[in-house]
C-alpha positions as CSV (number, residue, x, y, z in Angstrom):
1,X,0.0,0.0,0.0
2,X,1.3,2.9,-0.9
3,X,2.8,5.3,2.1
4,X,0.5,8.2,1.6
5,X,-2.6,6.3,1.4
6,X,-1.5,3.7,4.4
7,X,-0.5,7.4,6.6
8,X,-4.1,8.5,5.5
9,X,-6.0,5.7,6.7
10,X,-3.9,5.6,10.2
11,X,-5.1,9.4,10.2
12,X,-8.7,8.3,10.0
13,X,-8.7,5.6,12.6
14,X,-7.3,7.8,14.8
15,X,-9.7,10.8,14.7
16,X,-12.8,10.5,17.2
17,X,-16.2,10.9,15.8
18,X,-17.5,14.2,15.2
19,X,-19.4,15.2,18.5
20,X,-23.3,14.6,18.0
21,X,-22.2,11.9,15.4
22,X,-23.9,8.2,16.0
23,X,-20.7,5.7,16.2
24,X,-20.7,3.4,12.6
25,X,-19.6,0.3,14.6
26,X,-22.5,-2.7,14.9
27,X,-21.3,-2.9,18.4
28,X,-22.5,0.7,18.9
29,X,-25.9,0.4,17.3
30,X,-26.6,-2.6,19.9
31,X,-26.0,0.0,22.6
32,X,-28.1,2.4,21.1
33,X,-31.2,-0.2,20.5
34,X,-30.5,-1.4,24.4
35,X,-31.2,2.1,25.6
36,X,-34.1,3.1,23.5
37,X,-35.7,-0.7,25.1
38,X,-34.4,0.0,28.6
39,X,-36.9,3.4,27.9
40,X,-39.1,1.7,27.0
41,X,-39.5,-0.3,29.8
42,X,-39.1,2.4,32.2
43,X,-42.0,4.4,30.4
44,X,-44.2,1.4,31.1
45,X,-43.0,0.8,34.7
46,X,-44.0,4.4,35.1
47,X,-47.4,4.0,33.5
48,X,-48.6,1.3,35.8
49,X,-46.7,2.8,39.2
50,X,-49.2,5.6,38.1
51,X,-52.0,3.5,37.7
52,X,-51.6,1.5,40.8
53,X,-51.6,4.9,42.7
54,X,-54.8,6.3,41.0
55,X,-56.2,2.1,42.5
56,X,-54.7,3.5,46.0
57,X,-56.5,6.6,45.8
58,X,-59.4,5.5,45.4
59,X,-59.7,1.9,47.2
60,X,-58.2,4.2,50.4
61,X,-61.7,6.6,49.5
62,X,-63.8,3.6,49.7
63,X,-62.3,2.6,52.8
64,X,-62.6,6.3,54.3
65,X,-66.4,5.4,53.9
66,X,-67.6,4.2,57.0
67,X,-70.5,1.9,57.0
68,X,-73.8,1.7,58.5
69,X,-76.8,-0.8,58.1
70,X,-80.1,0.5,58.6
71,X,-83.1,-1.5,58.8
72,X,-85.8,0.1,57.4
73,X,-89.7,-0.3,55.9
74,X,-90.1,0.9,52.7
75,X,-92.9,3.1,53.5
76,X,-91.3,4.4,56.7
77,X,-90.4,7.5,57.5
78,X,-86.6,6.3,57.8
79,X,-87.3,5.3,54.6
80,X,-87.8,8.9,53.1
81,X,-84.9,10.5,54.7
82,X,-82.5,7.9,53.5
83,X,-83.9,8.6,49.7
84,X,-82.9,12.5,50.3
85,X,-79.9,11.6,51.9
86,X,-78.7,9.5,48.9
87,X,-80.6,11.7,46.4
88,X,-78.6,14.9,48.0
89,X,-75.2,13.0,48.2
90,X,-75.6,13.9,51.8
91,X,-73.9,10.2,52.7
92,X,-70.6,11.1,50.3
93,X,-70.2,14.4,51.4
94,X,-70.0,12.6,55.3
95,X,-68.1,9.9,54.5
96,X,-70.4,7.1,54.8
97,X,-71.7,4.0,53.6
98,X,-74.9,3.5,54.0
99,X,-76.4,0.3,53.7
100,X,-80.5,-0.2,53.7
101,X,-82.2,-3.5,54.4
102,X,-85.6,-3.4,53.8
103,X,-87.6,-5.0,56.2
104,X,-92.1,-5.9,56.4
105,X,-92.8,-4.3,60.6
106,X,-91.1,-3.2,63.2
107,X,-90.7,-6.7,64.7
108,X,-88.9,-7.8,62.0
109,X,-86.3,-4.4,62.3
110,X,-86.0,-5.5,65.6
111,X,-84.7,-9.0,65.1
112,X,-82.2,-7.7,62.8
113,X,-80.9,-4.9,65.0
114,X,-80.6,-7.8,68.3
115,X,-79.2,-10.3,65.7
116,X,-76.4,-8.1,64.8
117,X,-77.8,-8.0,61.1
118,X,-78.4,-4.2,61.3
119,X,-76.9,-1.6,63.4
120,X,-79.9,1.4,62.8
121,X,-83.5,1.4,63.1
122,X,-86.2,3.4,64.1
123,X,-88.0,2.5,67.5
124,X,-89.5,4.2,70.0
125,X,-88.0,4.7,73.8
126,X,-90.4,2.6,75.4
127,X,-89.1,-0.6,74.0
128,X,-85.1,0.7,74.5
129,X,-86.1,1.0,78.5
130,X,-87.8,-2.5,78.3
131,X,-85.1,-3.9,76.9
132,X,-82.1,-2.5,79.0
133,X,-84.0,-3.3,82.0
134,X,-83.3,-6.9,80.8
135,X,-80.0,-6.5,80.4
136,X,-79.5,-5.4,77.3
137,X,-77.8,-1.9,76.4
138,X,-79.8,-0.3,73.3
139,X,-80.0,3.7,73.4
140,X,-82.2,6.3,71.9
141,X,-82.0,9.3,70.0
142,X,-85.2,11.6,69.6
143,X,-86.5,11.7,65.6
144,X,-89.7,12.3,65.7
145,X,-92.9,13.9,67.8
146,X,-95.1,13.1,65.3
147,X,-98.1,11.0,66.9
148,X,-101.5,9.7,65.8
149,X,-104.4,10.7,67.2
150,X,-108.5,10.2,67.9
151,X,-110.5,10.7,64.1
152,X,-113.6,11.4,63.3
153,X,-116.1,12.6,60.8
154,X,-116.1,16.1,60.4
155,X,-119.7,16.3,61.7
156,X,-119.3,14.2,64.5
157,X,-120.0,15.4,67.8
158,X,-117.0,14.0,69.4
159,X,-114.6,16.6,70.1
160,X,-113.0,15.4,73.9
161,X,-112.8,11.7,76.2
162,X,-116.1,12.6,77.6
163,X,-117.5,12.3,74.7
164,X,-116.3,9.0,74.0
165,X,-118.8,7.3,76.6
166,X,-121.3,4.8,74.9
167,X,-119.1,5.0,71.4
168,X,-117.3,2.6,69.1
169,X,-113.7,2.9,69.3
170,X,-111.4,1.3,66.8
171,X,-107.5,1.3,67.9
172,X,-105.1,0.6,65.6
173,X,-101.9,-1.4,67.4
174,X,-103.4,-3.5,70.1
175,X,-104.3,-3.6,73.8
176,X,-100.7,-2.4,74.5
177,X,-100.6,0.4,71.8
178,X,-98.5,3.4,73.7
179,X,-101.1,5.9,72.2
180,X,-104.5,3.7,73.5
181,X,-102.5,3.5,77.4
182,X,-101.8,7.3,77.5
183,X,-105.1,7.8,76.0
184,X,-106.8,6.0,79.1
185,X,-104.5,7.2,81.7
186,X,-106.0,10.5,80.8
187,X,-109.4,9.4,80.8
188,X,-109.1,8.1,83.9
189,X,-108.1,11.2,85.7
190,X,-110.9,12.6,83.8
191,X,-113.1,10.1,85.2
192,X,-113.7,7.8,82.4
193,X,-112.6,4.2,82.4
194,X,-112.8,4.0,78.3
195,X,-112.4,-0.1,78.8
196,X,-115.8,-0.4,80.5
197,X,-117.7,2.4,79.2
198,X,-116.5,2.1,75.3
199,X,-116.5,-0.6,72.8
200,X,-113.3,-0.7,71.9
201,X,-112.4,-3.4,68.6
202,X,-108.6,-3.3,67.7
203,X,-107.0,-3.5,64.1
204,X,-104.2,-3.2,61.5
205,X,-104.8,0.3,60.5
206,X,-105.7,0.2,56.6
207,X,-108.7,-2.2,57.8
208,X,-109.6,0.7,60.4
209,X,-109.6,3.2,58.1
210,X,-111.9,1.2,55.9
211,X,-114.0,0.7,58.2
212,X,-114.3,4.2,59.7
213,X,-115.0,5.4,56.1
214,X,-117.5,3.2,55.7
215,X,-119.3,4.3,58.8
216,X,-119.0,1.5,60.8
217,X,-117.1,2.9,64.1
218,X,-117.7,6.4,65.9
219,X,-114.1,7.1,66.1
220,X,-110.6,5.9,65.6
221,X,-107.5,5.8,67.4
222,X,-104.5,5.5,64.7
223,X,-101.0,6.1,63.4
224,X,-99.9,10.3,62.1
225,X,-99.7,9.1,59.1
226,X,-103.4,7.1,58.6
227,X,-104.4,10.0,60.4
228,X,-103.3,12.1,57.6
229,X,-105.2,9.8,54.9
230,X,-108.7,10.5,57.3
231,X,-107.5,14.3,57.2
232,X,-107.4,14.3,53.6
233,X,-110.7,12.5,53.0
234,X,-113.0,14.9,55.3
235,X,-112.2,13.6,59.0
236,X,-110.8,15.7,61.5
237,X,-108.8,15.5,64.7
238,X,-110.8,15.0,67.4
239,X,-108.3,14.3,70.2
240,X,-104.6,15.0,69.5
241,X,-102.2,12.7,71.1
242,X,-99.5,15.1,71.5
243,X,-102.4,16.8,73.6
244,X,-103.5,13.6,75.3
245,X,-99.1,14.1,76.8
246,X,-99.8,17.5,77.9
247,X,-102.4,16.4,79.8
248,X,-100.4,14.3,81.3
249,X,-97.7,17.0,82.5
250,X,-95.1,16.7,79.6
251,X,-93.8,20.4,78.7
252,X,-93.8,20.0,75.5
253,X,-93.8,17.7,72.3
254,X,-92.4,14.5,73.0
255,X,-90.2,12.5,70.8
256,X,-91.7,9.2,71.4
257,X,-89.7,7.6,68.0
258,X,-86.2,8.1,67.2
259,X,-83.0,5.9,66.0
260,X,-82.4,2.9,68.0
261,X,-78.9,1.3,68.1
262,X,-76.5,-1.1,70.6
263,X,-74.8,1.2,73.2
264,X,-71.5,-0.9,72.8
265,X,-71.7,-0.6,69.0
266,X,-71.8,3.2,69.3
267,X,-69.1,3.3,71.5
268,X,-66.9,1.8,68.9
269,X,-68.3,3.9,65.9
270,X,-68.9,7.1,67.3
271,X,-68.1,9.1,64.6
272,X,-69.9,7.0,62.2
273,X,-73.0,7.2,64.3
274,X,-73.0,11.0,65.0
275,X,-72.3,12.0,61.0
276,X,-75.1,9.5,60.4
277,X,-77.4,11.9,63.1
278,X,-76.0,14.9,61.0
279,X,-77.1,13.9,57.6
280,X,-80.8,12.8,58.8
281,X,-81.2,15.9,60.2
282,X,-80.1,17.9,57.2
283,X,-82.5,15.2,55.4
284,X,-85.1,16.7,58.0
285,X,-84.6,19.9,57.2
286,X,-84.9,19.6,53.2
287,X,-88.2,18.0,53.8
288,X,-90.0,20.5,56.4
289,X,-88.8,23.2,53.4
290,X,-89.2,21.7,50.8
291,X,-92.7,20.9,48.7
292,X,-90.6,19.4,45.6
293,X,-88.6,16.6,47.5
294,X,-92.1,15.4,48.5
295,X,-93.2,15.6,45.0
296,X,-90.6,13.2,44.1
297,X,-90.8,11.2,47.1
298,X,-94.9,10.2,46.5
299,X,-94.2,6.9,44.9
300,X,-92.6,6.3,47.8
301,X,-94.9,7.1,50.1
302,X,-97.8,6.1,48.3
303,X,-100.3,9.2,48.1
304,X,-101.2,10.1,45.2
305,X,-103.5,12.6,46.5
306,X,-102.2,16.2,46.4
307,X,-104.2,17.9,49.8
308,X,-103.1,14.5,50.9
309,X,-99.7,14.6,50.8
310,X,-100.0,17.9,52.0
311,X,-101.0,17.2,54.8
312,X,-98.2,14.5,55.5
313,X,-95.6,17.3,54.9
314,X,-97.1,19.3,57.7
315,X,-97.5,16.9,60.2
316,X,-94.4,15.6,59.6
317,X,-92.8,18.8,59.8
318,X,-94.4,19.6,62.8
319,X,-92.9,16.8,64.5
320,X,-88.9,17.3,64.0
321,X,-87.8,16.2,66.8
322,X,-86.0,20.0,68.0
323,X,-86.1,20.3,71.4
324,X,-83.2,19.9,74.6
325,X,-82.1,16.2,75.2
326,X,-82.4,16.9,78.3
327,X,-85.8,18.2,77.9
328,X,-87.0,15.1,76.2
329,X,-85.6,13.0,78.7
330,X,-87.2,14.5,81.8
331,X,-90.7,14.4,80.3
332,X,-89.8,10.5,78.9
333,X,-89.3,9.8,82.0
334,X,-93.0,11.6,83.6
335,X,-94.7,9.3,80.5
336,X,-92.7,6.3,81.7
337,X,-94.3,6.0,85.1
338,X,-97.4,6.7,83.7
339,X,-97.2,3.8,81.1
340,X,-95.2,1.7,83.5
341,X,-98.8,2.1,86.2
342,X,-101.1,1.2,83.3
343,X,-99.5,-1.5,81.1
344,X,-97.5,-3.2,84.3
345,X,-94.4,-5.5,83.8
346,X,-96.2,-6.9,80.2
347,X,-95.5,-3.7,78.8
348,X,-92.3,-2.3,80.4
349,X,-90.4,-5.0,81.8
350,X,-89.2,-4.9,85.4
351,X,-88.0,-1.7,85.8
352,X,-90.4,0.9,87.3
353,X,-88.4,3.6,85.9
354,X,-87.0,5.2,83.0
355,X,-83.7,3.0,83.1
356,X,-80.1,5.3,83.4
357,X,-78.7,5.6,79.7
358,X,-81.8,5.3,77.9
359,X,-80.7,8.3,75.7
360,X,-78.0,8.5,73.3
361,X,-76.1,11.5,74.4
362,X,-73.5,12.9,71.7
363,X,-70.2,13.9,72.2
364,X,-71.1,17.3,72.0
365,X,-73.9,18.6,74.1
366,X,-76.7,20.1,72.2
């Protein structure tokens, strides 16, 4: 080879690629294709570190959610603030889960909440005291004042207990109905004994309203919300339970219903249990103001009729439960001995008194 061309190529090897320049070599080109793979596979690796931290997110949201089961009847009035809470988001915005199981009567919520297969329903105090006095630790928080009351035609001449004597009385509930016992522990300070000088015949209250429609009793002793049917269809309120109370030395409306739950559970879950109380009362709230929500809610309900339904907004308004706990519990306990002298152990268990820690008390005072 000649020198000048041999001197040349030594030059070339020599000389270091240009900067910015790809090397020619083959064993360079395998570099290059390992790095652009080894980015690849960090650009994946990145995409699902990303997408297991959007699953975090939002299995640790679910998890923030705390639940609740609620035994309810799908008619109830537990019923229709649960639909405004879910229709209003009020459960998201408070972090729970709520859980509805829907149940035919109150016996049956009851089961479910003793058996451990619910941890909510609504109830009335009475049966919380009964059942702590046998040992068992349920508590009560006030829902509702919203009681039945005595009906009859609005040209009847019924209009007080006296004027009960020598009538037909249907009463919806039984012989141990709370409203029937407070309604003849004020006749009998009145001097009536309703037992002996009325004829009383008990039902399931559709049949009663029936029946009182169709003329067949003088008067009827029913549910608010039955009442509110009679209302609607020309009957008027001849004695008013919440009436029947103050004549029996309450001070003022009581919240005979409320939500009913295990004393131990709500220990444990006390947050849970108080944003639950928060969100049914801003549920209350949307319903005493608004005529829309029970628009939508009529299905539910079942009243189709317009000064019906009406008339269940008002009464149901009416009855928010707004007053002091410790208001409600001083004149639960004046109704107690009162019940507790008429209905005897059958009705109230053992205890002759309102039984320490009936009421739910939150952790802070209202």
């Amino acid at each position: 080879m000649p020198k000048d061309v041999l001197s040349h190529a030594a030059i070339r090897a020599d000389v270091p690629e240009k900067i910015g320049e790809f090397p020619q070599s083959r064993e360079v080109g395998i570099c290059i294709g390992c790095e652009l793979w080894h980015r690849l596979q960090m650009f994946s690796m990145l995409g699902f570190v990303f997408a297991a931290m959007v699953m975090l997110a939002a299995q640790t949201g679910a998890m923030a959610e705390d639940r609740i089961r609620l035994a309810v009847q799908r008619t109830g009035t537990l019923a229709w603030e649960l639909d405004v809470i879910r229709t209003h988001g009020l459960d998201r915005k408070l972090d729970l889960a709520i859980e509805s199981i829907e149940l035919a009567s109150t016996e049956a919520g009851k089961i479910a909440l003793k058996g451990g297969s619910a941890d909510l329903m609504l109830s009335d105090w009475l049966w919380v005291a009964r059942e702590r006095s046998l040992g068992d630790n349920l508590v009560f928080y006030p829902s509702s004042s919203t009681l039945g009351a005595v009906m009859v035609p609005a040209q009847s001449p019924i209009r007080a207990i006296i004027d009960l004597r020598g009538k037909k009385l249907a009463v919806a509930g039984g012989p141990l109905d709370k409203s029937w016992l407070l309604l003849q522990a004020l006749a009998r300070r009145e001097g009536v004994d309703l037992k002996k000088q009325v004829t009383v015949v008990y039902g399931a209250p559709p049949l009663l309203s029936e029946k009182a429609l169709q003329g067949e009793t003088d008067a009827t002793l029913t549910f608010w919300n039955f009442c509110a049917d009679l209302e609607s269809k020309g009957y008027r309120r001849a004695i008013a339970m919440d009436d029947v109370m103050r004549g029996l030395g309450t001070r003022g409306p009581v919240a005979l219903v409320g939500y009913t739950f295990d004393g131990t559970w709500a220990a444990r879950n006390r947050s849970t249990v108080e944003r639950f109380l928060a969100a049914a009362r801003q549920a209350k709230d949307i319903l005493a103001s608004s005529e829309a929500e029970w628009q939508r809610l009529a299905p539910r309900i079942r009243v189709t009729d317009r000064s019906a339904l009406a008339i269940y907004r008002q009464r149901y308004g009416g009855g928010i439960a707004r007053r002091p706990l410790a208001e409600e519990e001083a004149d639960a306990r004046a109704l107690y001995l009162v019940l507790a002298e008429i209905g005897g152990a059958e009705l109230v268990g053992p205890a002759r008194e309102l039984p320490a820690g009936t009421f739910y008390r939150p952790a802070v005072a209202e």
